[in-house]
N, CA and C atoms as a LAMMPS dump frame, in Angstrom:
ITEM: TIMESTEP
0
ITEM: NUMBER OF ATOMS
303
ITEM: BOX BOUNDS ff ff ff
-5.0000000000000000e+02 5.0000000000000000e+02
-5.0000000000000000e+02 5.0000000000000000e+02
-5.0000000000000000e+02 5.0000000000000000e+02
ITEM: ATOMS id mol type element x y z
1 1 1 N 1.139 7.179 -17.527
2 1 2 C 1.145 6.225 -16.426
3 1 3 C 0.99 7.002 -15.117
4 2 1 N 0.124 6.235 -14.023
5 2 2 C 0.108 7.145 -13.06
6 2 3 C 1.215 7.121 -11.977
7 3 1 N 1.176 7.314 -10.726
8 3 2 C 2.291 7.811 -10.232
9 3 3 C 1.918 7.199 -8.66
10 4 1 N 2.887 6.453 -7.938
11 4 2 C 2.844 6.242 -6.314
12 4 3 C 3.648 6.619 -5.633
13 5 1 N 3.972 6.775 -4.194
14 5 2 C 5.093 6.967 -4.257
15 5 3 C 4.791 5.917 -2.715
16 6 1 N 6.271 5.164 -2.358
17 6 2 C 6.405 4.001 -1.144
18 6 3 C 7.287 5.068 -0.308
19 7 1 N 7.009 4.187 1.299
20 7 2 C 8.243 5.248 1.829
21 7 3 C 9.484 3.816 1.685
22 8 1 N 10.662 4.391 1.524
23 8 2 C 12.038 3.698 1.365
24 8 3 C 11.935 2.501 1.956
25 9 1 N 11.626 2.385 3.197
26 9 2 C 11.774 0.877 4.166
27 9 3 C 10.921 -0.129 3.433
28 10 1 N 9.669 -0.005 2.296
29 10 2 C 8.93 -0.692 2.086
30 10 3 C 9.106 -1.432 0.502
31 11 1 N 10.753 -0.686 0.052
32 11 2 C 10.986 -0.724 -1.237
33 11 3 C 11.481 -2.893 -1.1
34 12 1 N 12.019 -3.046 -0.703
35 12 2 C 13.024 -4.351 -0.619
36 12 3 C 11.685 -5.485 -0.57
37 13 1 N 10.57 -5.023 0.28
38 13 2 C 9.394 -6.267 0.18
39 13 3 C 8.19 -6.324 -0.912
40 14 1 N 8.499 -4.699 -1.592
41 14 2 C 7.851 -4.925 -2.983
42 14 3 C 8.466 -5.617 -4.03
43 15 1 N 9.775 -5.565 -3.84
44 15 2 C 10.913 -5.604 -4.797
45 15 3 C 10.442 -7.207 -4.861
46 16 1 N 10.302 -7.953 -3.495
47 16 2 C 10.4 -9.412 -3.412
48 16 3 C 9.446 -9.998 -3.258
49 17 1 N 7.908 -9.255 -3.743
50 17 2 C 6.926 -9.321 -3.739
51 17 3 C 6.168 -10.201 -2.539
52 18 1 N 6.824 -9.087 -1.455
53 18 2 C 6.531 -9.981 -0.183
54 18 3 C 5.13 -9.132 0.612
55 19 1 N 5.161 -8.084 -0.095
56 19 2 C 4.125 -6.643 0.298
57 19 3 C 3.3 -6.679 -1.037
58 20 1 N 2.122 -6.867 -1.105
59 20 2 C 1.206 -6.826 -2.097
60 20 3 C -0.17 -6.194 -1.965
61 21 1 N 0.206 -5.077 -1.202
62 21 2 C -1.086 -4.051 -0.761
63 21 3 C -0.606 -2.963 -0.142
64 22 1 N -1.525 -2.113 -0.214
65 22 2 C -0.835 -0.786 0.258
66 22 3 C -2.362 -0.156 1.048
67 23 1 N -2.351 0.129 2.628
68 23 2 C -3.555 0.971 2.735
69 23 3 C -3.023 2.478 2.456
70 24 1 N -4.27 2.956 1.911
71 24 2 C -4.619 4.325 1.62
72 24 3 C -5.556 5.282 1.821
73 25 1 N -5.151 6.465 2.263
74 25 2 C -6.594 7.499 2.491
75 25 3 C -7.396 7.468 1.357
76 26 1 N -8.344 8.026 1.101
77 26 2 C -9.258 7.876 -0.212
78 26 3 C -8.942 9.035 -1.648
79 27 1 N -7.9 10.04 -0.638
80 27 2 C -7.26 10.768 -1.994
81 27 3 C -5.99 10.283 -2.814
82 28 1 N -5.379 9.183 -1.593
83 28 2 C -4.345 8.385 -2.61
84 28 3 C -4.881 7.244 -2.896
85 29 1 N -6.17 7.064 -3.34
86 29 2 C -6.336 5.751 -3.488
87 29 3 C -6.83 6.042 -5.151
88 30 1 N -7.462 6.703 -5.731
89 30 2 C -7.736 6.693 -6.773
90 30 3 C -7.158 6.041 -8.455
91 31 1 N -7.144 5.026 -8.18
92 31 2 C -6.578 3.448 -8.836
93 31 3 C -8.237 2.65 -9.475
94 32 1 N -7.567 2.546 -10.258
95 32 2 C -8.604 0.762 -10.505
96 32 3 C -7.716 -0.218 -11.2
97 33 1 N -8.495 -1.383 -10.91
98 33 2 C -8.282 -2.42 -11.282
99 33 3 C -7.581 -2.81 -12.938
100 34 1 N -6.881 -2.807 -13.251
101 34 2 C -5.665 -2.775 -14.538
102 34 3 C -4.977 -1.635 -14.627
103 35 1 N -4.617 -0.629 -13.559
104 35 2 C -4.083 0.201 -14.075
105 35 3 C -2.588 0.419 -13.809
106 36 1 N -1.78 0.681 -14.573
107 36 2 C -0.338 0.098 -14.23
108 36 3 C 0.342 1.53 -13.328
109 37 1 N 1.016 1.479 -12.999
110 37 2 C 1.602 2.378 -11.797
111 37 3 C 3.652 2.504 -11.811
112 38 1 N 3.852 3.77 -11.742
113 38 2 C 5.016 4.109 -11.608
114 38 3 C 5.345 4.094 -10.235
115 39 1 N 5.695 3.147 -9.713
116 39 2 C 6.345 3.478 -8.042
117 39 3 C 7.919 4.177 -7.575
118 40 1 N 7.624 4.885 -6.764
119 40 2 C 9.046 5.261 -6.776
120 40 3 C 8.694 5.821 -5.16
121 41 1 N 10.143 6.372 -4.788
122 41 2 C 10.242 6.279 -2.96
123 41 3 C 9.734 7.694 -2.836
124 42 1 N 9.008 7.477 -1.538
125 42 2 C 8.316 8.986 -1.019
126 42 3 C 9.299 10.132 -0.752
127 43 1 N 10.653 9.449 -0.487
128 43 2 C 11.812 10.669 0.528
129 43 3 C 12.494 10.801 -1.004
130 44 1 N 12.82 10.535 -1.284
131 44 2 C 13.62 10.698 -3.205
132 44 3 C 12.948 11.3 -3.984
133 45 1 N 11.785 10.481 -4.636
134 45 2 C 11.219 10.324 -5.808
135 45 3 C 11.667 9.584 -6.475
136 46 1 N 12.655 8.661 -5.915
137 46 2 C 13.537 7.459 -7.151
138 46 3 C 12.636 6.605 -7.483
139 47 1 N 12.771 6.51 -9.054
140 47 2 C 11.649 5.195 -9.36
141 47 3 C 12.447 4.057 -9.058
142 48 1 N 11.521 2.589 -9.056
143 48 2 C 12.57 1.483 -8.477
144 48 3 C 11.197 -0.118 -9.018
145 49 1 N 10.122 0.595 -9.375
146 49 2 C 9.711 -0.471 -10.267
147 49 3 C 8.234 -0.203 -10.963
148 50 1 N 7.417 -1.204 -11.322
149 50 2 C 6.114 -0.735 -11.771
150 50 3 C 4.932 -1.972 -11.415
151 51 1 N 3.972 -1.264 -11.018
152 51 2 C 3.076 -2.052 -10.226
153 51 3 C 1.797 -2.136 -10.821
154 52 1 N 0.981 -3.046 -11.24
155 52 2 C -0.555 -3.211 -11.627
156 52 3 C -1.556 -3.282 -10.674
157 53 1 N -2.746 -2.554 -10.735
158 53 2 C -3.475 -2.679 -9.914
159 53 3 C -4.532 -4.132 -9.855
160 54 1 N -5.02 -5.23 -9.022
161 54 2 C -5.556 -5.995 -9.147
162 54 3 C -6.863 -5.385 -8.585
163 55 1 N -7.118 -4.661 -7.228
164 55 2 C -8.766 -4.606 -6.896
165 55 3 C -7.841 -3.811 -6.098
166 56 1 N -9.239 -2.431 -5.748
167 56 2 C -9.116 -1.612 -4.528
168 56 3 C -10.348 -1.586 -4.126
169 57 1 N -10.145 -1.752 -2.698
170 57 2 C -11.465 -1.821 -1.699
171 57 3 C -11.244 -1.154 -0.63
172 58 1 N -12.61 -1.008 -0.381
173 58 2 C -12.452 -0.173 1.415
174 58 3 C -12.571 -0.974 2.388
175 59 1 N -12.052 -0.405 3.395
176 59 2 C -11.138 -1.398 4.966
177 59 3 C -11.788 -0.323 6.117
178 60 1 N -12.13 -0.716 6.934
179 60 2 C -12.363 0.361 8.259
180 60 3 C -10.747 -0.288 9.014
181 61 1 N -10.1 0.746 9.688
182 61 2 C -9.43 0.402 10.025
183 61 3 C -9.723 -0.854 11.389
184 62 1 N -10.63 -0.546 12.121
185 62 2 C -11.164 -1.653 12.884
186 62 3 C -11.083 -3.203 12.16
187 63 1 N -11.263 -2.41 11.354
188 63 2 C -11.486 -4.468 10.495
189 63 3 C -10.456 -4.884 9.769
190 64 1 N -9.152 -4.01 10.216
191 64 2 C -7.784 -4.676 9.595
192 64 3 C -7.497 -6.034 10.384
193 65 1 N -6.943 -7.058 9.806
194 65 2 C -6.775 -8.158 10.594
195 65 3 C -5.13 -8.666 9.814
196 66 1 N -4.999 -10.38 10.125
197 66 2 C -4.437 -10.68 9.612
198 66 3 C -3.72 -11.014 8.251
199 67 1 N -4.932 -11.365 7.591
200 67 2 C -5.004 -11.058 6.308
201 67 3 C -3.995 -9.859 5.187
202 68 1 N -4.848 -9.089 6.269
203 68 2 C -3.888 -7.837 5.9
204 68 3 C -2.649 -7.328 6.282
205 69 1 N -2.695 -7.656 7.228
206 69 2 C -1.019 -7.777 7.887
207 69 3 C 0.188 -8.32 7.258
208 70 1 N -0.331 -9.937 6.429
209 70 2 C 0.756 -10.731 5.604
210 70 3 C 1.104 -9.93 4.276
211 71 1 N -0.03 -9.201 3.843
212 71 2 C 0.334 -9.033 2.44
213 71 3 C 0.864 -7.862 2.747
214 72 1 N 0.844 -7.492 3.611
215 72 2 C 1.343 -6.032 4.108
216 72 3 C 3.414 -6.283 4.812
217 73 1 N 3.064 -7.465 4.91
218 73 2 C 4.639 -8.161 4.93
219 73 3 C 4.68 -7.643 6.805
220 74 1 N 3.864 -7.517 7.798
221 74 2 C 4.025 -7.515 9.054
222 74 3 C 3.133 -8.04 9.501
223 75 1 N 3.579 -8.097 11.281
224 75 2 C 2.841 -8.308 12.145
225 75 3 C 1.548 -7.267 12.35
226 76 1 N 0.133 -8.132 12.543
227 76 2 C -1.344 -7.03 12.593
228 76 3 C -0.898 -5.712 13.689
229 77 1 N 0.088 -5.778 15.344
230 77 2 C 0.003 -5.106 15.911
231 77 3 C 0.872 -4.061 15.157
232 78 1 N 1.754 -3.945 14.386
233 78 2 C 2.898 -3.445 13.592
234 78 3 C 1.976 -2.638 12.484
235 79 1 N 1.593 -3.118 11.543
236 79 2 C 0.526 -2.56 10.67
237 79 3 C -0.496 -1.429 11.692
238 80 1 N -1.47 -1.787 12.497
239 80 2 C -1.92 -0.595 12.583
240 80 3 C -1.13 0.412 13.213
241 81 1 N -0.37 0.074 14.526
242 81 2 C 0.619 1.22 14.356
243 81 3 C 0.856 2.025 13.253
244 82 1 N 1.775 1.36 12.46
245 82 2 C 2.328 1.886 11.113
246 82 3 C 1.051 2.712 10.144
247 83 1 N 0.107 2.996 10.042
248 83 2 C -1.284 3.069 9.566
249 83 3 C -1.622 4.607 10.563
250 84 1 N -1.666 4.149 12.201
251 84 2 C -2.15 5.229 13.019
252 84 3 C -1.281 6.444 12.554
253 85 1 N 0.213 5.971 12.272
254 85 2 C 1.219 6.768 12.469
255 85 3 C 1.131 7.723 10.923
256 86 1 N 0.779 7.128 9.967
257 86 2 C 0.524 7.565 8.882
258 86 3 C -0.382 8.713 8.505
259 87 1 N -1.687 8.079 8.978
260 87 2 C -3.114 8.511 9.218
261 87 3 C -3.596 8.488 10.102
262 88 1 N -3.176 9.753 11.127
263 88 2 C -3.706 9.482 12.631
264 88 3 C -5.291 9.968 12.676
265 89 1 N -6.019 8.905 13.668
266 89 2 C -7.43 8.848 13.508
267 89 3 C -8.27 8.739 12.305
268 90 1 N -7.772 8.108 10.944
269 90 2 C -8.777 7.996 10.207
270 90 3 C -9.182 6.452 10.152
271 91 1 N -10.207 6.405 10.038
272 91 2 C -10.372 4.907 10.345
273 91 3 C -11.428 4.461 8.523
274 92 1 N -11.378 5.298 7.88
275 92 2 C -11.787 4.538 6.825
276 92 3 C -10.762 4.546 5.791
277 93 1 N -10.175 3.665 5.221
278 93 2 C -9.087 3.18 4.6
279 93 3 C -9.47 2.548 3.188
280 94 1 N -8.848 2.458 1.735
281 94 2 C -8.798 1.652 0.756
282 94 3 C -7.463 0.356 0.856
283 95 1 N -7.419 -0.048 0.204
284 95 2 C -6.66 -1.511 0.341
285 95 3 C -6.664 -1.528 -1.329
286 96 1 N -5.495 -1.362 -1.753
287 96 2 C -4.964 -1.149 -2.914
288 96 3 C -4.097 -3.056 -2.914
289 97 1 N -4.518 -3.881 -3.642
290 97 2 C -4.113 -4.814 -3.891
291 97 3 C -3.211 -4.901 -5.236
292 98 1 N -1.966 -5.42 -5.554
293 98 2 C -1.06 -4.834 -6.562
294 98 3 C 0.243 -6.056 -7.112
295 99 1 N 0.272 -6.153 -8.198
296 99 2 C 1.536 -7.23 -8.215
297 99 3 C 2.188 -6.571 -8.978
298 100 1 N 3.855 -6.712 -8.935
299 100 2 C 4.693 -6.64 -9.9
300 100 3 C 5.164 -6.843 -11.422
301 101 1 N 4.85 -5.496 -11.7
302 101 2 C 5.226 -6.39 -13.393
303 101 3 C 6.416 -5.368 -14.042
């Protein structure tokens, strides 16, 4: 099984499947579509559940919107922050779409 890792603050809205995407640089994105996933926290390594992949696609960060914001469980101005702060200046992004199982 492969391996993710969330940072801690983002564990409680996967948990409640309120976060159902994850952007990613293109070296953590390497996923497809059925593939099941070990998640566990970036600052630990604690596992805390397991995730299926539904579709990964590419996003320019310019063209993040709302859309992406909800499944992302924030506000659009909050998300790219959170994104810049991650990945400062990259603006081409995957969009890892994912449900709980």
């Amino acid at each position: 099984m492969k391996n993710i890792t969330f940072y801690s603050r983002f564990e409680t809205d996967i948990l409640a499947g309120c976060k159902t995407i994850t952007l990613r640089e293109a070296s953590d994105a390497q996923f497809v579509a059925g593939d099941r996933i070990r998640v566990s926290r970036y600052e630990d390594d604690v596992f805390f559940c397991n995730i299926e992949v539904i579709a990964v696609t590419p996003v320019q960060f310019a063209e993040l919107n709302q859309y992406h914001a909800v499944q992302e469980n924030m506000m659009l101005d909050e998300l790219k922050q959170v994104i810049s702060e991650i990945y400062p200046g990259l603006n081409e992004l995957f969009m890892i779409e994912f449900r709980l199982i």
